[in-house]
mmCIF file as Biopython writes it, N, C-alpha, C and O atoms, coordinates in Angstrom:
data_model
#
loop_
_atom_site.group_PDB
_atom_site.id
_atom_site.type_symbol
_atom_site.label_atom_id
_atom_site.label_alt_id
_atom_site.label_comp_id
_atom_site.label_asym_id
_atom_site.label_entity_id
_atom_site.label_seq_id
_atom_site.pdbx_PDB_ins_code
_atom_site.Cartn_x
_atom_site.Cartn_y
_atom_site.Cartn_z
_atom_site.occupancy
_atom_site.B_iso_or_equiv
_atom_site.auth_seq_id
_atom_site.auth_asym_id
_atom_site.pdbx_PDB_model_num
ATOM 1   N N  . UNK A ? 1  ? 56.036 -3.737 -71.766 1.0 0.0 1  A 1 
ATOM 2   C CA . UNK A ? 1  ? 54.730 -3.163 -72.054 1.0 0.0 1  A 1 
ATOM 3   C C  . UNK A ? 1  ? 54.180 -3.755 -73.338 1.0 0.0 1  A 1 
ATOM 4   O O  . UNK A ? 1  ? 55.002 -4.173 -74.153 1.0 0.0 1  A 1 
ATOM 5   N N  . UNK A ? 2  ? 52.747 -3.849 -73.642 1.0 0.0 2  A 1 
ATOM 6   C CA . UNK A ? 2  ? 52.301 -4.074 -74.560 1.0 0.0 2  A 1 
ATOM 7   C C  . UNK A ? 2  ? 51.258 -2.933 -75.148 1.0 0.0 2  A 1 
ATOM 8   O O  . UNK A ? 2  ? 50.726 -2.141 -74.370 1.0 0.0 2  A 1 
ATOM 9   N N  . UNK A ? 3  ? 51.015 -2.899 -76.476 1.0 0.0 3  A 1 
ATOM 10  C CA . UNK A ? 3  ? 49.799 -2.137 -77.057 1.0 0.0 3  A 1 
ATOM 11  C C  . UNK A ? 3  ? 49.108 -2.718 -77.418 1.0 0.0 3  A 1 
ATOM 12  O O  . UNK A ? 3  ? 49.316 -3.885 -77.749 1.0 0.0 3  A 1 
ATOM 13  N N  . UNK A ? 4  ? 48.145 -2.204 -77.487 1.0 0.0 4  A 1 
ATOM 14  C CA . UNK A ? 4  ? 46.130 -2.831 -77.924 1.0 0.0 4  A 1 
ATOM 15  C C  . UNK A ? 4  ? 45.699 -1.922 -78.946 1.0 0.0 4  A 1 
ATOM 16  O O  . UNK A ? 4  ? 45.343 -0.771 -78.692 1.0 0.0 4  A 1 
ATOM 17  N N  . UNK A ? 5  ? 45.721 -2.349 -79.938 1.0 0.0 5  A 1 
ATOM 18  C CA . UNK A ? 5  ? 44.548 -1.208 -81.163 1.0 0.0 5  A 1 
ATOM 19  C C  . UNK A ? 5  ? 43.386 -1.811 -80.399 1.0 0.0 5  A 1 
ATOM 20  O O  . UNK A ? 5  ? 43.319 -2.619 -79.472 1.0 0.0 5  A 1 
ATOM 21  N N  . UNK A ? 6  ? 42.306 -0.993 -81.262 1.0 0.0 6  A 1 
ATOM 22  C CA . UNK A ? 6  ? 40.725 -1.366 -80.707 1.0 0.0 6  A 1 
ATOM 23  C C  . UNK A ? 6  ? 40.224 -0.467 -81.363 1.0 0.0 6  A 1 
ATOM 24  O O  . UNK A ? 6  ? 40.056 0.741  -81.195 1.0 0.0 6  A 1 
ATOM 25  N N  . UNK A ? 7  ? 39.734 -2.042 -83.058 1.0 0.0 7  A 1 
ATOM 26  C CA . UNK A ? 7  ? 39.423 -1.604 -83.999 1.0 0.0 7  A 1 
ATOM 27  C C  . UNK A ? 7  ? 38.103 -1.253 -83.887 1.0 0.0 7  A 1 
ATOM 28  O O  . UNK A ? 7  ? 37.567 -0.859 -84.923 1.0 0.0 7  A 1 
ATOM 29  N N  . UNK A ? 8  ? 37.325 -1.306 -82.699 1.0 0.0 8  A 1 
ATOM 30  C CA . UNK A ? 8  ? 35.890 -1.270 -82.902 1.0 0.0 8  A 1 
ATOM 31  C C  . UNK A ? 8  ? 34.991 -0.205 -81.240 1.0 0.0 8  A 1 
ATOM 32  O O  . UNK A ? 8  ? 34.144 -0.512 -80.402 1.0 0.0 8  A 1 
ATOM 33  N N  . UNK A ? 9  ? 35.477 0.534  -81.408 1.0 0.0 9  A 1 
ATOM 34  C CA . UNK A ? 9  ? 35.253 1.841  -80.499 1.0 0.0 9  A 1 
ATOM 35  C C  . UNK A ? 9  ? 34.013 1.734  -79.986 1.0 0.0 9  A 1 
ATOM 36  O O  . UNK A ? 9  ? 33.017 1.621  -80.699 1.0 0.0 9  A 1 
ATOM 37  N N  . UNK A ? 10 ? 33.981 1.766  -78.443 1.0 0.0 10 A 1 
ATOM 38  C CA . UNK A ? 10 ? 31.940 1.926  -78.159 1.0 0.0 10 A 1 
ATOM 39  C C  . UNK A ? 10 ? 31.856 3.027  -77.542 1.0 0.0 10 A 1 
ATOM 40  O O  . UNK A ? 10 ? 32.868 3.516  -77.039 1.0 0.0 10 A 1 
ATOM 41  N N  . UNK A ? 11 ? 30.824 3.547  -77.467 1.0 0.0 11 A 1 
ATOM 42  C CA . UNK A ? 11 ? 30.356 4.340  -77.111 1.0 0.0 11 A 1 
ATOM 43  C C  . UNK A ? 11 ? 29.530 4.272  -75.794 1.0 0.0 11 A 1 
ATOM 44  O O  . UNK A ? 11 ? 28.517 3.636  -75.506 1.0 0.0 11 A 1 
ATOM 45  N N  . UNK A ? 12 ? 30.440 5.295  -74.971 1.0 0.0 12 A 1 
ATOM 46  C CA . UNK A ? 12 ? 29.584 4.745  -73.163 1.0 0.0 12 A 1 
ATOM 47  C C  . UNK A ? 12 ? 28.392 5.755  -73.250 1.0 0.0 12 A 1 
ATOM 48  O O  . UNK A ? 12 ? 28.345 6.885  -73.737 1.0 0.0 12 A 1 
ATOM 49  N N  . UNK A ? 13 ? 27.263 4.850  -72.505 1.0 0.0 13 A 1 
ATOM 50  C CA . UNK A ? 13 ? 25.880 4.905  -72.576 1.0 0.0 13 A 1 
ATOM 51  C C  . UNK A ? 13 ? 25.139 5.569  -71.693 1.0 0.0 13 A 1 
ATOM 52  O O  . UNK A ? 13 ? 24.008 6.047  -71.788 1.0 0.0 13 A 1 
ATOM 53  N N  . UNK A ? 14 ? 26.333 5.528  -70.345 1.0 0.0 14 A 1 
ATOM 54  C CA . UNK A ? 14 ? 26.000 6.660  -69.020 1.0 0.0 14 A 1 
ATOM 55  C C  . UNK A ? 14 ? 25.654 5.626  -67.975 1.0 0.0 14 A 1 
ATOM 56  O O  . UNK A ? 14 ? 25.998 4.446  -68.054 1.0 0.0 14 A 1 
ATOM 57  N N  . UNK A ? 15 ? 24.977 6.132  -67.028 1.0 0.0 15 A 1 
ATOM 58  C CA . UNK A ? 15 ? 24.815 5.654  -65.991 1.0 0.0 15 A 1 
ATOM 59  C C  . UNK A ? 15 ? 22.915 5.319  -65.139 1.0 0.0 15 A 1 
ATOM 60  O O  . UNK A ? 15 ? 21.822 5.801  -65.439 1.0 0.0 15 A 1 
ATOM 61  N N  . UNK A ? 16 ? 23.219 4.557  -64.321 1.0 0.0 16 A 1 
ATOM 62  C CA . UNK A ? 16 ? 21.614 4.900  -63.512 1.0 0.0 16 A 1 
ATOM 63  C C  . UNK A ? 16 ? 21.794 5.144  -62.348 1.0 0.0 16 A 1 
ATOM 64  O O  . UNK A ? 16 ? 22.496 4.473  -61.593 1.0 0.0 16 A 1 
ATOM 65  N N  . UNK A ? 17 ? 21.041 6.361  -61.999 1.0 0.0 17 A 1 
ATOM 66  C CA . UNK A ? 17 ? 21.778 6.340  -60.500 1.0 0.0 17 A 1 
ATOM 67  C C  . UNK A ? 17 ? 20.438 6.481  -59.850 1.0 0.0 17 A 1 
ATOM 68  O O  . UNK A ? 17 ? 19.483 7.138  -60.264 1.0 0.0 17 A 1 
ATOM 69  N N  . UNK A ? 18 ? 20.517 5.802  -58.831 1.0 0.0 18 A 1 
ATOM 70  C CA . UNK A ? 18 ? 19.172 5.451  -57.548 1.0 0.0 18 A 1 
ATOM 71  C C  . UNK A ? 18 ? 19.275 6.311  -56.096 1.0 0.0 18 A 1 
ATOM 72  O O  . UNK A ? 18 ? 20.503 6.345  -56.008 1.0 0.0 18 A 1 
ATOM 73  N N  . UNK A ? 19 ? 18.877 6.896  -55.121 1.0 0.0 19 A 1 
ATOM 74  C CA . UNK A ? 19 ? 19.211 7.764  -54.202 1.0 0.0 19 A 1 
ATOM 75  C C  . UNK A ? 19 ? 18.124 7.507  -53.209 1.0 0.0 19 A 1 
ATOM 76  O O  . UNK A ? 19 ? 17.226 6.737  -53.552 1.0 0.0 19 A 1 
ATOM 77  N N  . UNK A ? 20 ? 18.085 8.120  -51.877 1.0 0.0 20 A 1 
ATOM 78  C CA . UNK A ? 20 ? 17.257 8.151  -51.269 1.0 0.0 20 A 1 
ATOM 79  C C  . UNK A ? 20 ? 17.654 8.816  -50.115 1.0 0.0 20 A 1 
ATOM 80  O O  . UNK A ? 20 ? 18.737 8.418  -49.688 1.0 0.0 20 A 1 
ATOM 81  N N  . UNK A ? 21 ? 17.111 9.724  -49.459 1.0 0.0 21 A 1 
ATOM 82  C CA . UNK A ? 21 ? 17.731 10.196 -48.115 1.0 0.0 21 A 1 
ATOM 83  C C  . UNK A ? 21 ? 17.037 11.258 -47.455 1.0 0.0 21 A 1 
ATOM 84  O O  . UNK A ? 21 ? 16.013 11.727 -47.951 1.0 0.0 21 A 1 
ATOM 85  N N  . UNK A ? 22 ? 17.626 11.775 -46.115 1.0 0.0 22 A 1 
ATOM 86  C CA . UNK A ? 22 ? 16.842 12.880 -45.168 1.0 0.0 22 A 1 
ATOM 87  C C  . UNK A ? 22 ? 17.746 13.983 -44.774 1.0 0.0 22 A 1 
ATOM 88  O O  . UNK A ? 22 ? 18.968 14.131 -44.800 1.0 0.0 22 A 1 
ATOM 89  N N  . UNK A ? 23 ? 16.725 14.723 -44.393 1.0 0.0 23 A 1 
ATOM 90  C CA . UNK A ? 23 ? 17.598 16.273 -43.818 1.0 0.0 23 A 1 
ATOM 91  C C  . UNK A ? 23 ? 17.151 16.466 -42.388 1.0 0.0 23 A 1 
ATOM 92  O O  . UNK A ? 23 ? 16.033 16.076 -42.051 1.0 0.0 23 A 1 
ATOM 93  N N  . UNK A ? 24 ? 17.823 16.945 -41.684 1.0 0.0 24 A 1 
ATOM 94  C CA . UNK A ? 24 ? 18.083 16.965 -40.282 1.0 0.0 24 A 1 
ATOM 95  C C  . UNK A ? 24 ? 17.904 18.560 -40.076 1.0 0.0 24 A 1 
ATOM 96  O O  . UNK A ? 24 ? 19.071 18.924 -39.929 1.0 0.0 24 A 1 
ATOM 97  N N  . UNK A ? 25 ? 17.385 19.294 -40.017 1.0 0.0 25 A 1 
ATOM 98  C CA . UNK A ? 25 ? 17.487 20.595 -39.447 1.0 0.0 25 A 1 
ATOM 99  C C  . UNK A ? 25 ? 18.045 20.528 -38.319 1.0 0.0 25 A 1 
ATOM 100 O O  . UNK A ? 25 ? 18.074 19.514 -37.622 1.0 0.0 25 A 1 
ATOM 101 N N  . UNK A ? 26 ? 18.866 22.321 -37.852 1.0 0.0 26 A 1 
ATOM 102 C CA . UNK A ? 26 ? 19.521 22.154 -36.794 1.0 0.0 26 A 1 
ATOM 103 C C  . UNK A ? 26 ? 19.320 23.408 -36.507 1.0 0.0 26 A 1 
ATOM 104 O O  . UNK A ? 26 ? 19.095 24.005 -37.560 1.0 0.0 26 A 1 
ATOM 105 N N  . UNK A ? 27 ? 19.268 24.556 -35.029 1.0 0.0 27 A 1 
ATOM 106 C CA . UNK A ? 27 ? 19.214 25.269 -34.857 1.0 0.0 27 A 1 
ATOM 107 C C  . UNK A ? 27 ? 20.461 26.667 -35.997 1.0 0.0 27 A 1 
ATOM 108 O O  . UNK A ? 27 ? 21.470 26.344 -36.624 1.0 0.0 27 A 1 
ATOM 109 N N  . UNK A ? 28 ? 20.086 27.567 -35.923 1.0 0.0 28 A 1 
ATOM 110 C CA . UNK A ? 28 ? 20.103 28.941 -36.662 1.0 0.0 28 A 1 
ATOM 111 C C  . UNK A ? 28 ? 21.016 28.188 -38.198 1.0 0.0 28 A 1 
ATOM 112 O O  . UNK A ? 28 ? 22.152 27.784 -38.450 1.0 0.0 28 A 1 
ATOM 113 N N  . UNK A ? 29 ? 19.572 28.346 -38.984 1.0 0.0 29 A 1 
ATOM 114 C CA . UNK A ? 29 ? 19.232 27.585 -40.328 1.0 0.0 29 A 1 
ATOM 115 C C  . UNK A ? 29 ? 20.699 26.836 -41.030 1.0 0.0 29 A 1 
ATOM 116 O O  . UNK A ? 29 ? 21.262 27.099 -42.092 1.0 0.0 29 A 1 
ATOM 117 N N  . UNK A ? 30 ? 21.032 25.833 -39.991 1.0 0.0 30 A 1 
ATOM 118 C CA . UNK A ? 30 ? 21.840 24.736 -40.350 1.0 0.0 30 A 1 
ATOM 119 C C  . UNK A ? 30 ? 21.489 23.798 -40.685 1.0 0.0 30 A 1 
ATOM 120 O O  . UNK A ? 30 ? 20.326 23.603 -40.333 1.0 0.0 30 A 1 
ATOM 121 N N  . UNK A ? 31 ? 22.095 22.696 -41.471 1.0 0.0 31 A 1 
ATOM 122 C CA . UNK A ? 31 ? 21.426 21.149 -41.872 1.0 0.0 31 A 1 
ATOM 123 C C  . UNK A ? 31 ? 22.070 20.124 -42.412 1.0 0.0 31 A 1 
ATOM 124 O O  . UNK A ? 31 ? 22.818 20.189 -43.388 1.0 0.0 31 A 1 
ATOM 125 N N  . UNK A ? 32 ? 21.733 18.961 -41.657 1.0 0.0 32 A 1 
ATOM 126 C CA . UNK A ? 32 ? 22.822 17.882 -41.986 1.0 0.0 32 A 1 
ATOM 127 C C  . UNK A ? 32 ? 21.654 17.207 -43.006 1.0 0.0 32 A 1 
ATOM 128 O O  . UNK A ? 32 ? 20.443 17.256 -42.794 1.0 0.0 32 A 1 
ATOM 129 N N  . UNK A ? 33 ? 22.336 16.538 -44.212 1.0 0.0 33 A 1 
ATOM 130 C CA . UNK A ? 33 ? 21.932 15.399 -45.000 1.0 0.0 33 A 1 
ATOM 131 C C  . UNK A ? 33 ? 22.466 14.594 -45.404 1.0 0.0 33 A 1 
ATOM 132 O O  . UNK A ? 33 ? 23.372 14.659 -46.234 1.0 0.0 33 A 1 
ATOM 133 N N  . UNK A ? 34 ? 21.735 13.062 -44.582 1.0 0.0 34 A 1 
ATOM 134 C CA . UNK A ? 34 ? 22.303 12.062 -45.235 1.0 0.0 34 A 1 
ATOM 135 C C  . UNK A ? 34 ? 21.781 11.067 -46.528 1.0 0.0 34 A 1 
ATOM 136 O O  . UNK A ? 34 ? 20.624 11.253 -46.907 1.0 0.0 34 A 1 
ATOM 137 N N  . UNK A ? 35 ? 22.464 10.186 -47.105 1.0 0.0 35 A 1 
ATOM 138 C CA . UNK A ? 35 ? 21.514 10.069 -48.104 1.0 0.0 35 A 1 
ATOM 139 C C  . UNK A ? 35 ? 22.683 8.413  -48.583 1.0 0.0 35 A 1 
ATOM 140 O O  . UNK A ? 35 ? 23.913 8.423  -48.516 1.0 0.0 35 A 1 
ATOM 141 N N  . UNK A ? 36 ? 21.906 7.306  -48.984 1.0 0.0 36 A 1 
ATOM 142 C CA . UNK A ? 36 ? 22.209 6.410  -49.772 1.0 0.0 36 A 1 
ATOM 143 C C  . UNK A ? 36 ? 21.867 6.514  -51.406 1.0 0.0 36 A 1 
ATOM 144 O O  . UNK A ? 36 ? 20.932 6.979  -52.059 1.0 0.0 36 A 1 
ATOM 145 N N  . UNK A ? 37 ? 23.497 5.629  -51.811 1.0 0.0 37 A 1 
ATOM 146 C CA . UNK A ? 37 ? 23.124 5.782  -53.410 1.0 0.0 37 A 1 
ATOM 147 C C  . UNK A ? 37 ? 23.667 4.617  -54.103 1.0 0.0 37 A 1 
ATOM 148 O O  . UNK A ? 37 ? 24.532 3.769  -53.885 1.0 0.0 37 A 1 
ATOM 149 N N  . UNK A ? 38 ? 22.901 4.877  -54.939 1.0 0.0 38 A 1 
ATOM 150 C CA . UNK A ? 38 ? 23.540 3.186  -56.126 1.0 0.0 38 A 1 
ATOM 151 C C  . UNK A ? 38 ? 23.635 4.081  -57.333 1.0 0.0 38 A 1 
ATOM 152 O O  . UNK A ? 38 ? 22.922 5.073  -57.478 1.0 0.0 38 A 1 
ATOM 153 N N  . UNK A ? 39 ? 24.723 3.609  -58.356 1.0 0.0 39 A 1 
ATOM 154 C CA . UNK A ? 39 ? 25.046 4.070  -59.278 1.0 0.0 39 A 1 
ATOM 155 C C  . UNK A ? 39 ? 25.367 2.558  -60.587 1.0 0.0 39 A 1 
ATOM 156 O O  . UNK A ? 39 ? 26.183 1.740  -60.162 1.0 0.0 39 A 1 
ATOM 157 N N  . UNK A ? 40 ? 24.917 2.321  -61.675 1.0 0.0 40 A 1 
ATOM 158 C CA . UNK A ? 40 ? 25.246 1.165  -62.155 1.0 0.0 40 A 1 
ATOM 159 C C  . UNK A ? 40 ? 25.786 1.795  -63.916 1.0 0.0 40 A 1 
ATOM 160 O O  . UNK A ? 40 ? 25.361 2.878  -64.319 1.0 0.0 40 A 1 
ATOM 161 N N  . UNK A ? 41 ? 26.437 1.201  -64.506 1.0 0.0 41 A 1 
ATOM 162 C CA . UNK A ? 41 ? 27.046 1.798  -66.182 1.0 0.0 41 A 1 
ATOM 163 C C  . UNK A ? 41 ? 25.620 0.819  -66.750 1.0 0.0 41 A 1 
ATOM 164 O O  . UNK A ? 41 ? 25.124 -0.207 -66.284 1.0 0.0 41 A 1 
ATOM 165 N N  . UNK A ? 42 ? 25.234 1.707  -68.022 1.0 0.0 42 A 1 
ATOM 166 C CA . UNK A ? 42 ? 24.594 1.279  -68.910 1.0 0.0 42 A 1 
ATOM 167 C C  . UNK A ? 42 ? 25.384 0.307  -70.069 1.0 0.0 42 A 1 
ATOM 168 O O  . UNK A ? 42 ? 24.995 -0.501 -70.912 1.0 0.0 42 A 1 
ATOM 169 N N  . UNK A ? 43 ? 26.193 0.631  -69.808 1.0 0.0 43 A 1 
ATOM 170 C CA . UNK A ? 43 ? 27.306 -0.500 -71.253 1.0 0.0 43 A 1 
ATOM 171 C C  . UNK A ? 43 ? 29.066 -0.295 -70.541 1.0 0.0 43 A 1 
ATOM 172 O O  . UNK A ? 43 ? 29.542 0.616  -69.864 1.0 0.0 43 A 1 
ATOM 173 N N  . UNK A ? 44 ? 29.742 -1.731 -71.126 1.0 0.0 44 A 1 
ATOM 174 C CA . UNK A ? 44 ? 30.761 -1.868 -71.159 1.0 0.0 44 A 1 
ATOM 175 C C  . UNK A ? 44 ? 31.799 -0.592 -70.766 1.0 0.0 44 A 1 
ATOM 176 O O  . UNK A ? 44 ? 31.788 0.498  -71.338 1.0 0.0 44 A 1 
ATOM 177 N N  . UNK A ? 45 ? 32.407 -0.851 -70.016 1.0 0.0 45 A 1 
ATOM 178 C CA . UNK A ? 45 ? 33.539 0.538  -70.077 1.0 0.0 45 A 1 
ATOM 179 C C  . UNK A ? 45 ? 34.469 0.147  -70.493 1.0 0.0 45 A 1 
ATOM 180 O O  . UNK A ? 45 ? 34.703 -0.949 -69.984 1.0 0.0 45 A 1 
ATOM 181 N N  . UNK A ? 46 ? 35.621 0.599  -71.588 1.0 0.0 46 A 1 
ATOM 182 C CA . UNK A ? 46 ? 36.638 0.412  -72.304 1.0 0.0 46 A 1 
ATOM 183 C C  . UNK A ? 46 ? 36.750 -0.843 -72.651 1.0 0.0 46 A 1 
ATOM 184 O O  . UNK A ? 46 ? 35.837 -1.666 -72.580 1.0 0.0 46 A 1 
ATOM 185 N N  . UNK A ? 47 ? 37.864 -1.051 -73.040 1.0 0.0 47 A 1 
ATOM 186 C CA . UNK A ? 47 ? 38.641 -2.376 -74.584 1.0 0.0 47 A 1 
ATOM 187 C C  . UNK A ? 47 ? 37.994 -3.356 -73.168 1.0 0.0 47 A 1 
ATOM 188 O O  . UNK A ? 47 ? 36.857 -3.817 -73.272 1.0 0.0 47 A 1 
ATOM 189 N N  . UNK A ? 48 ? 38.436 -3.492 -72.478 1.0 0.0 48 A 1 
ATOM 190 C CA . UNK A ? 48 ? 38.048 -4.798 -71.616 1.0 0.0 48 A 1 
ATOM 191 C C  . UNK A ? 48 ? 36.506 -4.488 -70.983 1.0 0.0 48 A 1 
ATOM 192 O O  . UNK A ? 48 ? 36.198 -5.081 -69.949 1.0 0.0 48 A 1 
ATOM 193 N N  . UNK A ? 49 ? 35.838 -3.842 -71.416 1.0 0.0 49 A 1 
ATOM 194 C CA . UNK A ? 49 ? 34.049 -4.292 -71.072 1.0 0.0 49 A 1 
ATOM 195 C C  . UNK A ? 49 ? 34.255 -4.127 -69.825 1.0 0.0 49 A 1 
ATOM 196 O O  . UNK A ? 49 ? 34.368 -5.307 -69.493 1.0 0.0 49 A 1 
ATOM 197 N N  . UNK A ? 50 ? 34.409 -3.447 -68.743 1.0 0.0 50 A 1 
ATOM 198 C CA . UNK A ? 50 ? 34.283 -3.361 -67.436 1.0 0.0 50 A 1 
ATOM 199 C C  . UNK A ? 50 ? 32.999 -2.833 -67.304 1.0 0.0 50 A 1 
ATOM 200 O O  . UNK A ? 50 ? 32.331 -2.057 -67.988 1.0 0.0 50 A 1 
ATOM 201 N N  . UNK A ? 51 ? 32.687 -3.838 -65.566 1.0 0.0 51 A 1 
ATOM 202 C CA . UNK A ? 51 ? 31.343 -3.030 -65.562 1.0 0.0 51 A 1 
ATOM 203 C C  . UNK A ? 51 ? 31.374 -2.194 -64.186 1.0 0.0 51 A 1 
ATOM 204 O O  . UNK A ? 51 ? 32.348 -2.005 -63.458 1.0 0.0 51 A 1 
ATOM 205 N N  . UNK A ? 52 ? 30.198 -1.795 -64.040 1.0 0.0 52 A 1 
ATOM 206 C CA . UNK A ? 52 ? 30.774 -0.467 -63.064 1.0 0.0 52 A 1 
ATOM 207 C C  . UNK A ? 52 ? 29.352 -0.226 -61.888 1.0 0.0 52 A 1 
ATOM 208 O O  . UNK A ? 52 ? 28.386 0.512  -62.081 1.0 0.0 52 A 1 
ATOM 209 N N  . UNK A ? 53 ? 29.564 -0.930 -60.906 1.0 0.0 53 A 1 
ATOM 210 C CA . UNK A ? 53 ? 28.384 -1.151 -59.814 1.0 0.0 53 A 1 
ATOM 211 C C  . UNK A ? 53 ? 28.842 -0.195 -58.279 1.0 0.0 53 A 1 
ATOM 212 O O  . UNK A ? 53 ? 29.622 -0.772 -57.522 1.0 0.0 53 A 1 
ATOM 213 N N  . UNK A ? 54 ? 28.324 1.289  -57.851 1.0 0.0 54 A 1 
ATOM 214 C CA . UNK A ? 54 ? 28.746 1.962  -56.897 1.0 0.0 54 A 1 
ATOM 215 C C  . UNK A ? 54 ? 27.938 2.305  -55.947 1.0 0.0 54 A 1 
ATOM 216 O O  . UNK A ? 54 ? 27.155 3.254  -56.004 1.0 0.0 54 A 1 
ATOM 217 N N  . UNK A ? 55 ? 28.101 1.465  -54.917 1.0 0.0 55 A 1 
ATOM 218 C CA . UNK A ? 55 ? 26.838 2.059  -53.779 1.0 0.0 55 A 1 
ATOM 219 C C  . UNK A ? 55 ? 27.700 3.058  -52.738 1.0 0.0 55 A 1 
ATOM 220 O O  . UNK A ? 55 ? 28.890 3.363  -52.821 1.0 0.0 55 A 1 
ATOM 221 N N  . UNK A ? 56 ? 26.533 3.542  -51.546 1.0 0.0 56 A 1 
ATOM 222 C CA . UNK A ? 56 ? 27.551 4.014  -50.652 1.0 0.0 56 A 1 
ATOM 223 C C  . UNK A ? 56 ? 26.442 4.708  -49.889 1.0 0.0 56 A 1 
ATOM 224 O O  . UNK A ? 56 ? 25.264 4.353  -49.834 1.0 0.0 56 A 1 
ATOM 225 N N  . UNK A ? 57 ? 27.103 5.930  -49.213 1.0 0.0 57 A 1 
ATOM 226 C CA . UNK A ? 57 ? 26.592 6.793  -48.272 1.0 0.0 57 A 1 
ATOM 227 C C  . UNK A ? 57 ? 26.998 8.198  -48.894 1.0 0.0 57 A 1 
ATOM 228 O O  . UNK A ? 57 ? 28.016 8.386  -49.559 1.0 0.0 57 A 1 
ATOM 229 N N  . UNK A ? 58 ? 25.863 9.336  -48.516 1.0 0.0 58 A 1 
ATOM 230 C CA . UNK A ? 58 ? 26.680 10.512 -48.660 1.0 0.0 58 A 1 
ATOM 231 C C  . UNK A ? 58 ? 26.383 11.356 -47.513 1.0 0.0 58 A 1 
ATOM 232 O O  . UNK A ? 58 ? 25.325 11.152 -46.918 1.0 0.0 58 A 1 
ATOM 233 N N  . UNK A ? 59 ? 27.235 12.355 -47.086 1.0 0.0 59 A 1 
ATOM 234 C CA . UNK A ? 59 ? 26.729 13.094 -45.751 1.0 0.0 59 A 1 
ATOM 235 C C  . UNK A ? 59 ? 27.084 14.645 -46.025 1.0 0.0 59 A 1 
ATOM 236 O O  . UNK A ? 59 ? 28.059 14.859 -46.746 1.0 0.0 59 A 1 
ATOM 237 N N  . UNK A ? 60 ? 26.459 15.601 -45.570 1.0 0.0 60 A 1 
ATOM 238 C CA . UNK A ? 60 ? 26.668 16.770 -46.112 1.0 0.0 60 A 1 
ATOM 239 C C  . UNK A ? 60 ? 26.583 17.654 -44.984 1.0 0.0 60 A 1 
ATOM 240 O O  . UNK A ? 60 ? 26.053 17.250 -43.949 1.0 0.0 60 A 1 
ATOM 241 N N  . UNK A ? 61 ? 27.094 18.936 -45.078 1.0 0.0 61 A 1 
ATOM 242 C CA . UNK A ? 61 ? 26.563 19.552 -43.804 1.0 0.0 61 A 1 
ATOM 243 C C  . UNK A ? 61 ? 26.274 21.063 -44.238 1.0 0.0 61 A 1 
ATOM 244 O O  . UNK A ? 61 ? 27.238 21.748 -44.579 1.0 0.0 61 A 1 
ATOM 245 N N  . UNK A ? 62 ? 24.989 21.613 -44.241 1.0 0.0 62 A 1 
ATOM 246 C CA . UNK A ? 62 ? 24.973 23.142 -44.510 1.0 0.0 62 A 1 
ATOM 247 C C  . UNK A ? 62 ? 25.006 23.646 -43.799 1.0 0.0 62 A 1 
ATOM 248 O O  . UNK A ? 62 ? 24.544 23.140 -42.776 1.0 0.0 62 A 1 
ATOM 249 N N  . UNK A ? 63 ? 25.609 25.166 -43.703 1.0 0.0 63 A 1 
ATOM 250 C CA . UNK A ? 63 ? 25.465 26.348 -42.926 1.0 0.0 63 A 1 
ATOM 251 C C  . UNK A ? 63 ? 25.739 27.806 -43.799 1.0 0.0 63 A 1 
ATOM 252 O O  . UNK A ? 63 ? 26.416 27.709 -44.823 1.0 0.0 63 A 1 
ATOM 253 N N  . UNK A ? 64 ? 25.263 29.037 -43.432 1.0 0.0 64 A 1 
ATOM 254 C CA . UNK A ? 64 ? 25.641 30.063 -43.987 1.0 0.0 64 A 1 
ATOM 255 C C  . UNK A ? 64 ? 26.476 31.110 -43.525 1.0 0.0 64 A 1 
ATOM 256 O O  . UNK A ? 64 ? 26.208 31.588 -42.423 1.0 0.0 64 A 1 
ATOM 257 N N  . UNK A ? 65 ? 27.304 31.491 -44.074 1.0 0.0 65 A 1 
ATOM 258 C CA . UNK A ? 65 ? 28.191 32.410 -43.797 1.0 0.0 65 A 1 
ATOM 259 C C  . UNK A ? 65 ? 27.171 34.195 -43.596 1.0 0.0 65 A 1 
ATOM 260 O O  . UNK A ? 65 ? 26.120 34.598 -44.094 1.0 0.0 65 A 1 
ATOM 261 N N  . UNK A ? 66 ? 27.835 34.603 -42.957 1.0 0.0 66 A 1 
ATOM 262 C CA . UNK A ? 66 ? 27.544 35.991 -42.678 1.0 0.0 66 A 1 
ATOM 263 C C  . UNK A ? 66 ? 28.604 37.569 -43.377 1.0 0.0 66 A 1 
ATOM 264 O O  . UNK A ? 66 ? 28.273 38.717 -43.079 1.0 0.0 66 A 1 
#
């Protein structure tokens, strides 16, 4: 194993995140939503500067309990 000091600390900057998507109604007030997303880092992540690019899908499904 090795250790790393890291004399010079940054500070993460957050993120941008982009979205877009629809809802599906479904009989007795159910609902599917799907939805695309991009997510990108505003600055470096840790001692090695990684960067951080996340797309994808999301899918959801509502219903209510009784």
């Amino acid at each position: 194993t090795s250790d790393v000091e890291n004399k010079s600390p940054k500070m993460y900057l957050g993120t941008f995140n982009a979205g877009v998507g629809m809802a599906i109604g479904l009989p007795k007030k159910r609902e599917v939503q799907l939805g695309l997303f991009y997510q990108k880092d505003l600055g470096g992540l840790g001692i090695e500067d990684r960067n951080m690019n996340i797309f994808g899908i999301k899918s959801s499904y509502w219903f209510r309990l009784r």
